[in-house]
N, CA, C and O atoms as a printed pandas DataFrame, in Angstrom:
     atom_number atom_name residue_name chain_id  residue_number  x_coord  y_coord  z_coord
0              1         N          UNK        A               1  -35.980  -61.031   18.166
1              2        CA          UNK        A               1  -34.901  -60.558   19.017
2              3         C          UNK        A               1  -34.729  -59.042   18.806
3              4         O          UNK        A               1  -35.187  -58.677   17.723
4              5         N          UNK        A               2  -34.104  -57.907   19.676
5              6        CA          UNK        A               2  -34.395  -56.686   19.697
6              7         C          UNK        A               2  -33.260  -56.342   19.064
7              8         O          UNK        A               2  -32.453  -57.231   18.792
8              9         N          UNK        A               3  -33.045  -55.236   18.779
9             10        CA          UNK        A               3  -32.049  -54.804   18.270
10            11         C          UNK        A               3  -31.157  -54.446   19.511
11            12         O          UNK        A               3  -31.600  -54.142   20.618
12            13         N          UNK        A               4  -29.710  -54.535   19.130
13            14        CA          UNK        A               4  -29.170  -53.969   20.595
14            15         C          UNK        A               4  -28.217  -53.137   19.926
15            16         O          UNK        A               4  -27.719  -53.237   18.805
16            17         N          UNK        A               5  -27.980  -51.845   21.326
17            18        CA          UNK        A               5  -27.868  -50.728   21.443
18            19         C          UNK        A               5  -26.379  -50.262   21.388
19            20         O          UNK        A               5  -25.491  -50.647   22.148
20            21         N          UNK        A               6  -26.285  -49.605   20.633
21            22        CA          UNK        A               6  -24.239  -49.013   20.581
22            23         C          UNK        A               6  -24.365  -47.850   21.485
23            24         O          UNK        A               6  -25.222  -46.970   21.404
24            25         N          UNK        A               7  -22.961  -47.992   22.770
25            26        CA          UNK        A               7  -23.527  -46.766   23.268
26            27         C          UNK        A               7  -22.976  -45.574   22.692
27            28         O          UNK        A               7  -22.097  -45.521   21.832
28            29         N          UNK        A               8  -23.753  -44.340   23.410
29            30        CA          UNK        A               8  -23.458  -43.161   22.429
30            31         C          UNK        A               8  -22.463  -42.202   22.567
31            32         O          UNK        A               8  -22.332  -41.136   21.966
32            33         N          UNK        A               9  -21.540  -42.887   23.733
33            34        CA          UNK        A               9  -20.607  -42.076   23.676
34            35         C          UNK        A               9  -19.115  -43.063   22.983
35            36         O          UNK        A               9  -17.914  -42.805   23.065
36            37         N          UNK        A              10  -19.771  -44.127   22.376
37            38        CA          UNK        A              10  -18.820  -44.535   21.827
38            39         C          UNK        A              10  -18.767  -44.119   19.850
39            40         O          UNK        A              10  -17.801  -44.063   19.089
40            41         N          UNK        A              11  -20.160  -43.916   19.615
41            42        CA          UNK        A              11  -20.648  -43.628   18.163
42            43         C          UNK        A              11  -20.047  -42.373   18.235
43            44         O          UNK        A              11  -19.610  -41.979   17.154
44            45         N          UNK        A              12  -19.883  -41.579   19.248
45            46        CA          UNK        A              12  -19.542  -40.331   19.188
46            47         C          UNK        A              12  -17.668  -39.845   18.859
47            48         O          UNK        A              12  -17.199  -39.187   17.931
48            49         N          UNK        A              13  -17.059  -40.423   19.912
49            50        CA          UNK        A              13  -15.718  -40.590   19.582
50            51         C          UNK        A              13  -15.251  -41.334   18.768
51            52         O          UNK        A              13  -14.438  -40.674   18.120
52            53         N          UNK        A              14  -15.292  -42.440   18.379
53            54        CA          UNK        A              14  -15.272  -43.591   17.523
54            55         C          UNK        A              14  -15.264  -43.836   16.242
55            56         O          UNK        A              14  -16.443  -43.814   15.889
56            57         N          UNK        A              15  -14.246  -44.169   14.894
57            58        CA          UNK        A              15  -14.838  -44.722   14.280
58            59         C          UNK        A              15  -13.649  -46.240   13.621
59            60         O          UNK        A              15  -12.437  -46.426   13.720
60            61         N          UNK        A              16  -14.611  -46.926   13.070
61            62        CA          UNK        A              16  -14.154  -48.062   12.529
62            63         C          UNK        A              16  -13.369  -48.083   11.290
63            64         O          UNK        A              16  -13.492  -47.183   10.459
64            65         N          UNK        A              17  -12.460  -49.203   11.112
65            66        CA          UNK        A              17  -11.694  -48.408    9.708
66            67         C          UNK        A              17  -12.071  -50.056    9.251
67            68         O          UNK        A              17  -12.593  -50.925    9.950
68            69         N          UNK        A              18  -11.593  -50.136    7.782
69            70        CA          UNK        A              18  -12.129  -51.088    6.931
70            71         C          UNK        A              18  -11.162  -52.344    7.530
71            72         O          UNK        A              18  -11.375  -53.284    6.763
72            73         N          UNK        A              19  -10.781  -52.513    7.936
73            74        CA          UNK        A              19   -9.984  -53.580    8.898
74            75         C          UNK        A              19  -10.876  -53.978    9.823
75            76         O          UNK        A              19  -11.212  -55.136   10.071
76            77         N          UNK        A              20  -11.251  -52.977   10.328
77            78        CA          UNK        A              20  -11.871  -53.365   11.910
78            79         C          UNK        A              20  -11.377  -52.808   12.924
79            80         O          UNK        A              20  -11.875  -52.867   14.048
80            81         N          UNK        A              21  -10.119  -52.080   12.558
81            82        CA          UNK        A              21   -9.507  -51.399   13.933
82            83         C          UNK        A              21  -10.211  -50.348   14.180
83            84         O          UNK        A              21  -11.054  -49.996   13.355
84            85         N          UNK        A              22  -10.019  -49.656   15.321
85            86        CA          UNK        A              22  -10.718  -48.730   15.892
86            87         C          UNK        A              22   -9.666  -47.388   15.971
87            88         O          UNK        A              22   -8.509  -47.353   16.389
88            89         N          UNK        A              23  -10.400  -46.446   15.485
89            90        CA          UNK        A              23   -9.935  -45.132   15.651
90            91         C          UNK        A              23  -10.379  -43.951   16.772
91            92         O          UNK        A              23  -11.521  -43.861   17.221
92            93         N          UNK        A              24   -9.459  -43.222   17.073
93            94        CA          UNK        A              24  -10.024  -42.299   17.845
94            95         C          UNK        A              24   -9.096  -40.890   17.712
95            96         O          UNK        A              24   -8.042  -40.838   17.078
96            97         N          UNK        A              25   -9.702  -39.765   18.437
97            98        CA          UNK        A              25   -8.435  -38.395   17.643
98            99         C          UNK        A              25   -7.743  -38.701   19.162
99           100         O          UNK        A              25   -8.017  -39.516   20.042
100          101         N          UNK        A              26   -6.764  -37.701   19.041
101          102        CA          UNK        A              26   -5.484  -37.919   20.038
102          103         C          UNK        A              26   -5.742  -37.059   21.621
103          104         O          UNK        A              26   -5.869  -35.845   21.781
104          105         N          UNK        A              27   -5.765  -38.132   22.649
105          106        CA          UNK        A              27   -5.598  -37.209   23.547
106          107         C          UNK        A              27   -4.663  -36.192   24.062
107          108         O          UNK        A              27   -3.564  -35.936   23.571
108          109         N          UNK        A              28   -5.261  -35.566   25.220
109          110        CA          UNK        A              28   -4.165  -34.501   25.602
110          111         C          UNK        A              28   -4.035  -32.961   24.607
111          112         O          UNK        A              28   -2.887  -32.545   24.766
112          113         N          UNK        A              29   -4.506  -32.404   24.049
113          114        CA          UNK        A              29   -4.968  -31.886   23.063
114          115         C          UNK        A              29   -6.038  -30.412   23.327
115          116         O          UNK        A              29   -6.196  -29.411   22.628
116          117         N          UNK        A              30   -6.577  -30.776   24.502
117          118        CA          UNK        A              30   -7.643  -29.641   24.931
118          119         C          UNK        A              30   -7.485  -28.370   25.290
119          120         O          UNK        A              30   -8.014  -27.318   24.933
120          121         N          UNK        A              31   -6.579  -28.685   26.137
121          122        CA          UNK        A              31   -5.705  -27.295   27.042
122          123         C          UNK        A              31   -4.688  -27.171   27.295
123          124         O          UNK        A              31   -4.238  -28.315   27.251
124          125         N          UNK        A              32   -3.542  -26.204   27.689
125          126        CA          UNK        A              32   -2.440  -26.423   28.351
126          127         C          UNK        A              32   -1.364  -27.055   27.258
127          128         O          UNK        A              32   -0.501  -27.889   27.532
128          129         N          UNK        A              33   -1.630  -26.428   25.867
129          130        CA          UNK        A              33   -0.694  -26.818   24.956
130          131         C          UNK        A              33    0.610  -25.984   25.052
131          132         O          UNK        A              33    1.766  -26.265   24.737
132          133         N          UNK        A              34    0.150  -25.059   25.496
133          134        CA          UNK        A              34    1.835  -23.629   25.886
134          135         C          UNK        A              34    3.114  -24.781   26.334
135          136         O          UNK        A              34    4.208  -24.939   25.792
136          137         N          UNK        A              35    2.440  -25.594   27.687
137          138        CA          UNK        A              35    3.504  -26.313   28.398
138          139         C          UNK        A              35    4.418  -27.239   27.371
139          140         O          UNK        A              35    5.641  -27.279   27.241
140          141         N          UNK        A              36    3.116  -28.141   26.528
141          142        CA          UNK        A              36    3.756  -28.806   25.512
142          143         C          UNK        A              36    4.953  -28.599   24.661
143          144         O          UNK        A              36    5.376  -27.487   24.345
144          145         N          UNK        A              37    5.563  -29.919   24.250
145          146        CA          UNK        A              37    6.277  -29.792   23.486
146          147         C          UNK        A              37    6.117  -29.482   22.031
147          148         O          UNK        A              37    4.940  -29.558   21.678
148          149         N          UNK        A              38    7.357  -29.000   20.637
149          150        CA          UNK        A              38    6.486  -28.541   19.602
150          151         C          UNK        A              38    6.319  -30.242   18.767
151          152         O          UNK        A              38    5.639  -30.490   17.772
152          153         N          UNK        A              39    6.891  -30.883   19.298
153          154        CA          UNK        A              39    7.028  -32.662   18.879
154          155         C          UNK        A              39    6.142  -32.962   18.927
155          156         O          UNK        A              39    5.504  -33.458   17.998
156          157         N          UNK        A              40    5.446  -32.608   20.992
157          158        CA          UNK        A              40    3.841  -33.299   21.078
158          159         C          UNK        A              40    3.276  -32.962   20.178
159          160         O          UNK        A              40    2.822  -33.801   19.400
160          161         N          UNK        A              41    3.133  -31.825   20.004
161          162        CA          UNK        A              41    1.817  -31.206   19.407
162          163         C          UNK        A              41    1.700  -31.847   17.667
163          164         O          UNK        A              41    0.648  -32.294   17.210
164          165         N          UNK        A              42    2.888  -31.772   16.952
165          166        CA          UNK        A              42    3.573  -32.442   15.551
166          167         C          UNK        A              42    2.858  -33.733   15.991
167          168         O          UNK        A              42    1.685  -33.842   15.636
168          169         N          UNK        A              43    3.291  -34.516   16.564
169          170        CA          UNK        A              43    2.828  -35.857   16.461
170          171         C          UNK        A              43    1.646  -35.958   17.048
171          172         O          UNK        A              43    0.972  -36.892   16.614
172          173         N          UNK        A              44    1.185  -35.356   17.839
173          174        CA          UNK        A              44   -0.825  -35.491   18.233
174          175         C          UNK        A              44   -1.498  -35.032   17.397
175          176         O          UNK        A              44   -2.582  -34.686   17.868
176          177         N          UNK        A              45   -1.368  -34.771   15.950
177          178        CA          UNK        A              45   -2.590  -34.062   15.111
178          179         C          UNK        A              45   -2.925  -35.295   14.299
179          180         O          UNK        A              45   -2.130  -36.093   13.803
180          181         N          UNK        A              46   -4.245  -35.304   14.255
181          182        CA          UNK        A              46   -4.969  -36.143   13.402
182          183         C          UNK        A              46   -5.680  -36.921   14.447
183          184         O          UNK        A              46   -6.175  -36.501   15.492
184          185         N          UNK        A              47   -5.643  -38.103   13.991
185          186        CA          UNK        A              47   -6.517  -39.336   14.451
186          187         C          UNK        A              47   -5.713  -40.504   14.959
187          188         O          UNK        A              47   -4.701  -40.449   14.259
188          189         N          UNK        A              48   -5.613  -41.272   15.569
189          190        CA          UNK        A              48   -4.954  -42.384   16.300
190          191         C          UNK        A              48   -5.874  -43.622   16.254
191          192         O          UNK        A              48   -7.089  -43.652   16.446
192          193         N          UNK        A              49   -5.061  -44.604   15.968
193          194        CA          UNK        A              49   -5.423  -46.089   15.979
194          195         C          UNK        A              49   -5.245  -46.577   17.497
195          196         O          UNK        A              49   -4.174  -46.489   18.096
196          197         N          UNK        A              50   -6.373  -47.080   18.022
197          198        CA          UNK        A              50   -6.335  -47.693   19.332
198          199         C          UNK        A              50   -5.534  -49.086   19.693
199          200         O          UNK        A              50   -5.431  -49.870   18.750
200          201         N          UNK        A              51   -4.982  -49.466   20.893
201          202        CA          UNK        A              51   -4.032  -50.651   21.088
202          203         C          UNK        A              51   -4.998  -51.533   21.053
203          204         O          UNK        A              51   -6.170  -51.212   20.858
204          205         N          UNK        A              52   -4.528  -52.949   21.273
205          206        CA          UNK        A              52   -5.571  -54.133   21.134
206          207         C          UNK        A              52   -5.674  -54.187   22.201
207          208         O          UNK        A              52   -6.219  -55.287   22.293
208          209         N          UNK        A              53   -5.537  -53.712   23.530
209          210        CA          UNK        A              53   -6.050  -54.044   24.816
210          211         C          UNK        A              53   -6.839  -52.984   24.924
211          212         O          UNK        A              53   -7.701  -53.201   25.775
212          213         N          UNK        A              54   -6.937  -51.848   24.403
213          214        CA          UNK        A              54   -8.435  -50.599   24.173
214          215         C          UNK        A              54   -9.315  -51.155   23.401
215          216         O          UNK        A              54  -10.537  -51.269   23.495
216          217         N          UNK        A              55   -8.546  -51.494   22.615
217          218        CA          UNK        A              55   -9.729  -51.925   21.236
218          219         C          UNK        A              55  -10.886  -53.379   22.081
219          220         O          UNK        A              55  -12.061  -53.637   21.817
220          221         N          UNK        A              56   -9.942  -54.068   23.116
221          222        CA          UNK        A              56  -10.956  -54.911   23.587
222          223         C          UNK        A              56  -12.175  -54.427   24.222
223          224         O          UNK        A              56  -13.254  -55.019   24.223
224          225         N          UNK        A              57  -11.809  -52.834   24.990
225          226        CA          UNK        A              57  -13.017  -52.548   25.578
226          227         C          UNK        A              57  -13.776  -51.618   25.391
227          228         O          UNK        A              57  -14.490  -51.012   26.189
228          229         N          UNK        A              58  -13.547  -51.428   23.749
229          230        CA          UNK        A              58  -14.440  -50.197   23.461
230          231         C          UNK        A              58  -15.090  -51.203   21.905
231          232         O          UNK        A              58  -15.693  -50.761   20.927
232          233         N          UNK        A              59  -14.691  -52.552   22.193
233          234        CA          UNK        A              59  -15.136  -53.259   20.645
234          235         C          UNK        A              59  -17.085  -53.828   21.384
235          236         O          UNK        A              59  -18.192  -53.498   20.958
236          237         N          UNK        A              60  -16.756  -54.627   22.417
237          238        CA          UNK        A              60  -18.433  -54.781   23.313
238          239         C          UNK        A              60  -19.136  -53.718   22.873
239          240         O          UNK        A              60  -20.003  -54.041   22.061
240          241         N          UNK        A              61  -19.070  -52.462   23.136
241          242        CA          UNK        A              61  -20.117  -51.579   23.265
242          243         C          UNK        A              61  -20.664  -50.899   21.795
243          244         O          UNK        A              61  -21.434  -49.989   21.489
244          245         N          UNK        A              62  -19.898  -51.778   21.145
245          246        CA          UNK        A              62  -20.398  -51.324   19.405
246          247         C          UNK        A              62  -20.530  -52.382   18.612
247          248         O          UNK        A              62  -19.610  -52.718   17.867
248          249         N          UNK        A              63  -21.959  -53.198   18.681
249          250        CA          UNK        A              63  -22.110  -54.337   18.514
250          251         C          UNK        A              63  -22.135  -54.137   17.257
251          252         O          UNK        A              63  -21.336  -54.971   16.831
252          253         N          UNK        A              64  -22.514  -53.603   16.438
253          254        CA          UNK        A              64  -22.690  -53.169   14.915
254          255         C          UNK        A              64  -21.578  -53.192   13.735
255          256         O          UNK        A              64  -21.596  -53.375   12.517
256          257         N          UNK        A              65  -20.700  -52.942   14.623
257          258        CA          UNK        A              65  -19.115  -52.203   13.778
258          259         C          UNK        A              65  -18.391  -53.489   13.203
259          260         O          UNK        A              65  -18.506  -54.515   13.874
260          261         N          UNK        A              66  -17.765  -53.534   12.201
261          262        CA          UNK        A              66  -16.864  -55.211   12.017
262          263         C          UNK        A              66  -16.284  -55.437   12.887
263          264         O          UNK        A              66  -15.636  -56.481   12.944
């Protein structure tokens, strides 16, 4: 049987935490932070844990991950 394939834009944003949940960094973040609030910006730094209705459709495409 072949090996099957994680796609690569999920290895790329993505990573798995020892649970199994899925991480990702925070959107909204790129541009256009002036408009922002100084709260948004306080609470968008770092990394974010995905909901279980994301986590359903970004868990398929990373057959590898727990």
């Amino acid at each position: 049987m072949p090996k099957m394939k994680t796609k690569s834009s999920c290895k790329k944003r993505f990573k798995v935490t020892a649970k199994g949940k899925i991480k990702a960094g925070q959107a909204g973040k790129r541009h256009g932070m002036i408009k922002r609030s100084t709260k948004f910006i306080r609470d968008a730094r770092g990394t974010q844990v995905l909901s279980k209705a994301d986590e359903q459709i970004i868990k398929p495409m990373m057959p590898y991950s727990r």
